[in-house]
N, C-alpha and C positions, 0 to 999 in steps of 0.2 A: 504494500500500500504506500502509496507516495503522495504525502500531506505538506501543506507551505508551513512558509516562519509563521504566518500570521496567524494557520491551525492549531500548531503547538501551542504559539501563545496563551489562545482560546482554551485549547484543550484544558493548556495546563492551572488556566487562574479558576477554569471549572473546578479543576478536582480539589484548588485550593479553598474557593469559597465553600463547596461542598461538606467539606471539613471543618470551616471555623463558625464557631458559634456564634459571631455577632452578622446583625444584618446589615451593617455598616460596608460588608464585605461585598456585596452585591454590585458596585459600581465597578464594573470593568476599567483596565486600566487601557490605554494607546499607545502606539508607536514602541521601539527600540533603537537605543537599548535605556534609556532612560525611566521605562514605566516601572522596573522595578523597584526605585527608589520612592516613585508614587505610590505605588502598590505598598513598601513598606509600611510609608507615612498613612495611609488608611487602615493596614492591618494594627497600626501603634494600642498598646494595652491589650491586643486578644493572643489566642493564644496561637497564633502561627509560628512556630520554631523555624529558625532558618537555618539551612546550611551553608556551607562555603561559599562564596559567589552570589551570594542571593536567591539563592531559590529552596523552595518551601519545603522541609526535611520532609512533609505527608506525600508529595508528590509520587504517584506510583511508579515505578518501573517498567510494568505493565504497557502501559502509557505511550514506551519509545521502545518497544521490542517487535523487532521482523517489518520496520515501519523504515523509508526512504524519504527525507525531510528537505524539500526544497528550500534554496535559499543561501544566505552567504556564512558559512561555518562558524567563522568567526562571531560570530552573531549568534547562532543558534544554540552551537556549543555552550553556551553561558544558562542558558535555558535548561540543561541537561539535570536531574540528579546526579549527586557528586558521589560516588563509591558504588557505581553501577554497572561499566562494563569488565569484563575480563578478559580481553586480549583486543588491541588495537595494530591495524594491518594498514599502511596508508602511506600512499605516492604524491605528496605535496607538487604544488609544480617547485623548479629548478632555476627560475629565476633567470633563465635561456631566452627567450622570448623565442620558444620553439614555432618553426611553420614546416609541416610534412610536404612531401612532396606534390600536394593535393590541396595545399595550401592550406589547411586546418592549421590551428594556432590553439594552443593552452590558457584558458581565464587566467591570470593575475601574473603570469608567467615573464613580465618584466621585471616586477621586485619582490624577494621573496620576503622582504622586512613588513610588508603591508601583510603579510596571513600568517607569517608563524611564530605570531602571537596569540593563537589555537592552541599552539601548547600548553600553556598555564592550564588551558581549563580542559586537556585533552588528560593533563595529570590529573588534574580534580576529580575526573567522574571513575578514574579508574578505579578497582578495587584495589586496597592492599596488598602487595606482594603480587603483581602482576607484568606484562611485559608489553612491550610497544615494538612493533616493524615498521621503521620509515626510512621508505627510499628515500634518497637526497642527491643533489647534482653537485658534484665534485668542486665547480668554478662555484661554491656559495658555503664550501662546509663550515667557513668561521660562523657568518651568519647562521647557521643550522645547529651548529654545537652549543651557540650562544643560546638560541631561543628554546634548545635541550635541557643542557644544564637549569637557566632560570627556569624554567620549568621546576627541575627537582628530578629529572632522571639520570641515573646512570646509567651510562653503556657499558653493555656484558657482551657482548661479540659482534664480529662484522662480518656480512655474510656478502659472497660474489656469487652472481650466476654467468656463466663462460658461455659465450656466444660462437657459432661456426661459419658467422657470418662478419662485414665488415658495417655497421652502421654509419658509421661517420669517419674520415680523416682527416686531421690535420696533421700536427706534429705526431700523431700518434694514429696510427688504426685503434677506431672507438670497439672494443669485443667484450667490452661485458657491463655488466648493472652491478648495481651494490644497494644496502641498504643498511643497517645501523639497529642492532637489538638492544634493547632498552627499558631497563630495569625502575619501577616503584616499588622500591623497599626491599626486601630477600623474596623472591619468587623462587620457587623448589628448581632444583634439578629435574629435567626431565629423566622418563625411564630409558628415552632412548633418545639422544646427543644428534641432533643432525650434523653433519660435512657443513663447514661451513662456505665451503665450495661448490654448489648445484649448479645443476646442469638446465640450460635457457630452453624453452619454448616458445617459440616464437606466434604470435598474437595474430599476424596478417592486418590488426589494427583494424578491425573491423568497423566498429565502432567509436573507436577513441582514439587520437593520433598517436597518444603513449601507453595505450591500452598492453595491460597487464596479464598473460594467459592465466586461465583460472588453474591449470594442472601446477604451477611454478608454486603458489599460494597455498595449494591444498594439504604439504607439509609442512607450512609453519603454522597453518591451526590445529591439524592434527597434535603436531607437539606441543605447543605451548597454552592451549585450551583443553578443557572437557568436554564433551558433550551436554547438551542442552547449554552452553556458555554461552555468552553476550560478544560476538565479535564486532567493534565500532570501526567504521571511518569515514572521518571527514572529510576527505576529498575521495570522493564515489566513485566518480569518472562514468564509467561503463558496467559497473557497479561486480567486476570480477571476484571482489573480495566479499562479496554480496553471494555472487554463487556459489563459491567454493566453501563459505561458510554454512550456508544452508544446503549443501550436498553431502557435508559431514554430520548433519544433523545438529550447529549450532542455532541459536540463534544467531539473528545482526540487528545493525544499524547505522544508517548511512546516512551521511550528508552531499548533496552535489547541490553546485549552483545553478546549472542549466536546465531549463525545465523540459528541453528533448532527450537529454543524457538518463533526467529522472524516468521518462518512460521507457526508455530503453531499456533501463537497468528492470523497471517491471514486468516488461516484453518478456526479457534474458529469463527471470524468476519462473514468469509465467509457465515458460519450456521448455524448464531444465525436470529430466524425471526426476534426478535426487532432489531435487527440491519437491517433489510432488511427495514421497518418500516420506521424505523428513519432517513432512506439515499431515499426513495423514492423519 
């Protein structure tokens, strides 16, 4: 199901007024990100508990599971309950101001100092003891490690997938991807260790100019989640990590900003069998 910012919003001040005892609570607040300071100042003397970030500890979980949230992350992400998902898989852009051969181009993909400021609250909603996979483009890792760190993650291992192809040359034949594992708090050992060297599959980019094949993703939810788990991410894209989660039988939850990218990633859901499997 794929719902806007403005759904959530709604959703979410329903489930809070729903919850609090005064009737004071009934006036919907407007716009972000600013209403939740409104919102506060109305809720003032009831009993609405807040968590981190502003948002209302009753808020269900329920609420943001196997659901595709249009809209601009940064944004939305703030909306989220804080200590909700369990494993976060996500290909920010690179800061490249990438164009495919087809001329397709990546949202925000001039600066990456304008979005990955999503991590603060990409930390927040995580569970305890949990782990983050984010790709990152090479020419930006100071900014990427900066917006890491502040965050509050540590990096636990870096993962390459080897290419048998040439993507790009300059100084160098471009042949492989990377991305960055990363640790809130002590997350267990897995039972079984992946290579932190896998092997590339290549996408044909069907759908997304840097569209991510869902086979490449399907071991690091396997390893680093449970089943029935919360896998988040906030840049969607074509929503890969969307299908691979839900062909493992996790849960997801996903953020894209484009509202063709959102249907597609529903499209993808709609006619994937594990995913018919997994929701039986």
């Amino acid at each position: 199901m794929c719902v806007s910012a403005e759904d959530v919003r709604r959703a979410a001040y329903c489930a809070a007024t729903l919850s609090c005892p005064a009737q004071a609570c009934s006036r919907a607040p407007n716009g972000a990100p600013g209403y939740r300071r409104r919102w506060a100042d109305t809720h003032a003397g009831h009993d609405c508990s807040q968590r981190a970030g502003g948002v209302p500890a009753h808020w269900s979980t329920a609420m943001f599971v196997n659901r595709i949230l249009q809209g601009d992350c940064t944004r939305i992400v703030q909306l989220l309950p804080s200590s909700t998902v369990d494993l976060v898989i996500t290909d920010p852009p690179y800061g490249v101001s990438y164009r495919d051969r087809d001329g397709r181009t990546v949202a925000n993909d001039d600066c990456v100092e304008r979005i990955l400021g999503v991590f603060d609250h990409v930390y927040r909603i995580m569970r305890p003891d949990t782990l983050c996979v984010s790709f990152y483009g090479w020419q930006a890792i100071d900014a990427f490690f900066e917006a890491w760190r502040t965050a509050g993650f540590r990096p636990v291992g870096h993962l390459v997938w080897t290419k048998n192809y040439t993507s790009r040359s300059r100084y160098l034949h471009y042949r492989h991807e990377q991305a960055y594992l990363l640790a809130k708090g002590r997350p267990p050992l897995p039972q079984r260790p992946l290579d932190d060297v896998q092997p590339w599959v290549y996408s044909h980019n069907h759908w997304h100019p840097t569209e991510k094949a869902v086979q490449i993703l399907r071991p690091l939810i396997a390893t680093f989640s449970a089943r029935d788990g919360i896998v988040f991410d906030p840049f969607a894209g074509s929503g890969s990590t969307l299908v691979a989660a839900a062909s493992l039988g996790r849960r997801y939850l996903g953020v894209e900003l484009d509202p063709q990218l959102c249907a597609t990633i529903q499209a993808r859901l709609a006619h994937s069998d594990e995913w018919r499997v997994a929701h039986a």
